[in-house]
C-alpha positions, 0 to 999 in steps of 0.5 A, a space after each residue: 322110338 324105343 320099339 325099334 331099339 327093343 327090336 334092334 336087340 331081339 334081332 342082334 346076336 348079342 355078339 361079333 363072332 371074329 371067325 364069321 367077320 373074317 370070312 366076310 372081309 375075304 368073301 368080300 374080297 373075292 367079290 371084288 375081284 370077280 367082279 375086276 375080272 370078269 370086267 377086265 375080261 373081253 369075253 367069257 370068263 366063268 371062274 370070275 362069274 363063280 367068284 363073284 356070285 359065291 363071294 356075294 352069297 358067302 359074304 351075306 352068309 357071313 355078315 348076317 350070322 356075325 351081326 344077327 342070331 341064328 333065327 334072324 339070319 335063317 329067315 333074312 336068307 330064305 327071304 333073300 333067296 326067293 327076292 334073288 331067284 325072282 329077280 334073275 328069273 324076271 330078267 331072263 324072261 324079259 330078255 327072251 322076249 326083248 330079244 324076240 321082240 328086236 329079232 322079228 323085227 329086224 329082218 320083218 315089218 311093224 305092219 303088213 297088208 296082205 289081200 284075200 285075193 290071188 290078184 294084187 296088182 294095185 299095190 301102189 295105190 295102197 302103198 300111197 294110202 299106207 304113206 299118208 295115213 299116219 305121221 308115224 309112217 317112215 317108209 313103206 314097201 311091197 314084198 312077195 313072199 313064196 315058199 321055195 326049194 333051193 339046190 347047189 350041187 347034187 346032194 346040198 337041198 333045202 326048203 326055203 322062204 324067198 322074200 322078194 323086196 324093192 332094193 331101193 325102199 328095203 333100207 327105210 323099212 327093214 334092219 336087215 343092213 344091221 344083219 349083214 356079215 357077207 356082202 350087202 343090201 345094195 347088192 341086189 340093186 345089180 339085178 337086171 345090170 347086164 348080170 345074166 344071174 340075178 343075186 339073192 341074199 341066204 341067212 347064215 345058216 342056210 349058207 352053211 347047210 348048202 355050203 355055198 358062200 359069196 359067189 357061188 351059184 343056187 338054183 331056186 325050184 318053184 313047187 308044182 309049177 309045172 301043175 295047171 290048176 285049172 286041169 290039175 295036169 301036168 304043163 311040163 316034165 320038170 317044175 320051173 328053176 332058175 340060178 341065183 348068185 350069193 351076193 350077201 349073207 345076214 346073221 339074224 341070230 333068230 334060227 328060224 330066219 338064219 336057217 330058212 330066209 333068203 332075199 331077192 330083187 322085187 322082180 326077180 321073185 316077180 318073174 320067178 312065180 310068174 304072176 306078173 306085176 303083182 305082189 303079195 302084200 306092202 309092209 310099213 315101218 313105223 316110228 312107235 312100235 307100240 301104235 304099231 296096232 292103232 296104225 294097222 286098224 286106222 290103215 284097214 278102215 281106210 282101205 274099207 276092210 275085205 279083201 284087204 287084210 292088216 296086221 301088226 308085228 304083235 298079231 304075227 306073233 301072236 302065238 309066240 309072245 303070248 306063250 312067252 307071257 304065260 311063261 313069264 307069269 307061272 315063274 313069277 307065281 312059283 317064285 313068288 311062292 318062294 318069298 311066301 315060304 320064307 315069310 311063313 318060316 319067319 312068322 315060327 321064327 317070331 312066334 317062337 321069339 314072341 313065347 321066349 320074351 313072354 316074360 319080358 313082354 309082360 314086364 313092359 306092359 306092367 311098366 306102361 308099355 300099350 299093346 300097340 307098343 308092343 305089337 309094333 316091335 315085332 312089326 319092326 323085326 318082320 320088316 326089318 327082316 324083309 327088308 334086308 333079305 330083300 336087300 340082300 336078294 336083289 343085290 345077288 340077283 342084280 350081280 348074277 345078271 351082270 355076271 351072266 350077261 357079261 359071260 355070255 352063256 350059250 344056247 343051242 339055237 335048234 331049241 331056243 331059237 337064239 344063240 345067246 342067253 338074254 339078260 334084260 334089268 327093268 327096273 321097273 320090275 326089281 321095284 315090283 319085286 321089292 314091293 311085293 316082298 316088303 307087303 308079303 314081309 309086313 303081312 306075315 309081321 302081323 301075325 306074331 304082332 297080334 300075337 305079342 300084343 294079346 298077351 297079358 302081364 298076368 300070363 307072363 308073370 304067372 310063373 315068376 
């Protein structure tokens, strides 16, 4: 087709510029050995992350002003920006929410079964119904769960979460094995073995802030439980307490989890709220956690609805993972908005080149070229401008995700509430990206098309 040639050479440069071709063989190179570095390193390395993402930047720069002119590359680098800004930023953000995602289900459940009520005693029976409602059901527990304060020493307090589980079930309904870096699980299977101390199980940074480690003894103090509510008086001078052995710690690298949570023996937490055999809820684990939901509605209809209560991880956190989504969404639309300013730099770039060829255009069209014809030239320069921009801007954007996940950039767990900045490539997403920028790039082709394609021989030849 001799549009495509004919846009091939508005496009070329006309020359290959020795300068410009030497420095992309030595960006190149430096590229290649970022990426050998940060490959070889076993943790960190920056200088190789900063080598590899300006050596693949510095190597397009040079390549697109060596083999195109100045009109052309200026336009390939801001598509090439927004595609590569895009694509990091999609990952990031899809790594926040899958980190989230495995985070809150590692040490919680897929779905829970809470009672309005303050009595829970026929829990068994639930459990049985949750057991059979569903295939996807693998394991099934109850739990009790109870806001605390715990004390070691004189000067070390915090308020804390004590979760309650069965020792013997936690395994098939919990990861937190996954979690464990002090001790372990089976632990609190010593409750009751003779041990006048029963064991508890603290998130890491709980332990760091009470200063205690394996072996060490807290104290847990049950709030208000010296007020008789009935009366609203006082039972007793001092609120009940009892001590507890540190026989494991867990990292979650949730902060809220690490910093709050602690585990113990079902019966333990039973006599320590002194409600007797009663619990707070069951939790199941599930085989999908996206049928999570479906499990949880088929679960309340079998159990006839009030008092009963259930709900699946997603609906937990709700607030959370939506606010992540809207996130996700406004970057996506303001990036996007990036790929937009780039076509609209590209349609002056071609309208300028339709203006400068008027005279070469008119010639065609007076030798027999049709207005499709010409049109479609300047349909396959606007792609092809998209297309290697886009090429050029996934290629960076993929290497900087490799390069950032590889160093492992650190965040401060107080504010982001993990300790790592997460890298997660769907390729689902690139392709989306590729998509939207080609149809943006096309679109904004059309215009300088339409353009090109009304002129007249007359208007081109008016002058000559």
């Amino acid at each position: 087709m001799y549009e495509v040639r004919i846009g091939w050479r508005y496009l070329y440069g006309g020359k290959r510029e020795r300068f410009m071709l030497t420095g992309a063989a030595v960006s190149a190179l430096a590229t290649i050995a970022g990426g050998a570095m940060l490959a070889g390193s076993s943790g960190g390395n920056p200088a190789a992350v900063a080598l590899l993402i300006v050596g693949m930047i510095s190597t397009a720069c040079f390549l697109l002003f060596a083999l195109f002119s100045v009109f052309t590359s200026v336009s390939v680098l801001g598509v090439a920006l927004g595609v590569s800004a895009l694509t990091i930023v999609l990952a990031v953000t899809t790594g926040f929410q899958q980190q989230f995602r495995d985070k809150v289900l590692g040490v919680n459940a897929h779905v829970i079964v809470l009672k309005s009520q303050l009595t829970f005693a026929e829990y068994r029976d639930v459990m049985k119904t949750a057991q059979n409602i569903d295939p996807d059901v693998l394991a099934v527990q109850p739990f009790i769960f109870a806001e605390m304060l715990v004390t070691r020493g004189k000067g070390e307090l915090s308020g804390v979460a004590i979760k309650g589980i069965d020792p013997k079930l936690v395994r098939g309904v919990l990861d937190l094995d996954k979690h464990m870096i002090e001790g372990s699980i089976d632990s609190l299977n010593e409750s009751g073995a003779g041990s006048s101390i029963p064991p508890i199980i603290m998130g890491k940074e709980l332990a760091h802030k009470l200063k205690a480690k394996l072996g060490d003894e807290v104290t847990v103090v049950v709030p208000l439980s010296n007020i008789d509510f009935d009366t609203w008086r006082q039972k007793s001078s001092a609120p009940r307490t009892r001590k507890f052995r540190v026989t494991g710690i867990f990292y979650s690298g949730f902060d809220e989890y690490d910093r709050r949570l602690m585990y113990t023996a079902l019966q333990d937490t039973q006599d320590l709220v002194g409600r007797g055999d009663q619990v707070m809820g069951v939790e199941m684990k599930v085989k999908d956690v996206d049928r999570a939901s479906e499990i949880a509605a088929k679960l309340e209809k079998a159990l006839g609805g009030p008092p009963y209560q259930v709900q699946d991880w997603y609906e937990l956190n709700h607030n959370l993972f939506t606010a992540l989504n809207l996130q996700q969404l406004a970057l996506v639309i303001i990036l996007t908005l990036i790929i937009i300013v780039a076509a609209v730099n590209m349609v002056s770039a071609l309208m300028m080149t339709v203006t400068d060829k008027t005279r070469e255009i008119a010639i065609l069209k007076s030798m027999g070229s049709t207005s499709w014809s010409v049109g479609w030239v300047f349909v396959v320069v606007g792609t092809t401008i998209g297309f290697v921009g886009t090429v050029i801007g996934v290629a960076v954007g993929l290497a900087t995700c490799y390069a950032v996940g590889g160093y492992g950039y650190r965040l401060d767990p107080k504010v982001y509430l993990i300790d790592r900045l997460p890298i997660e490539v769907r390729p689902q997403e690139v392709l989306l990206v590729v998509g939207v920028t080609m149809v943006i790039s096309l679109c904004a082709a059309l215009v300088p098309a339409w353009r090109a394609a009304s002129l007249t021989p007359v208007q081109g030849l008016r002058y000559d």
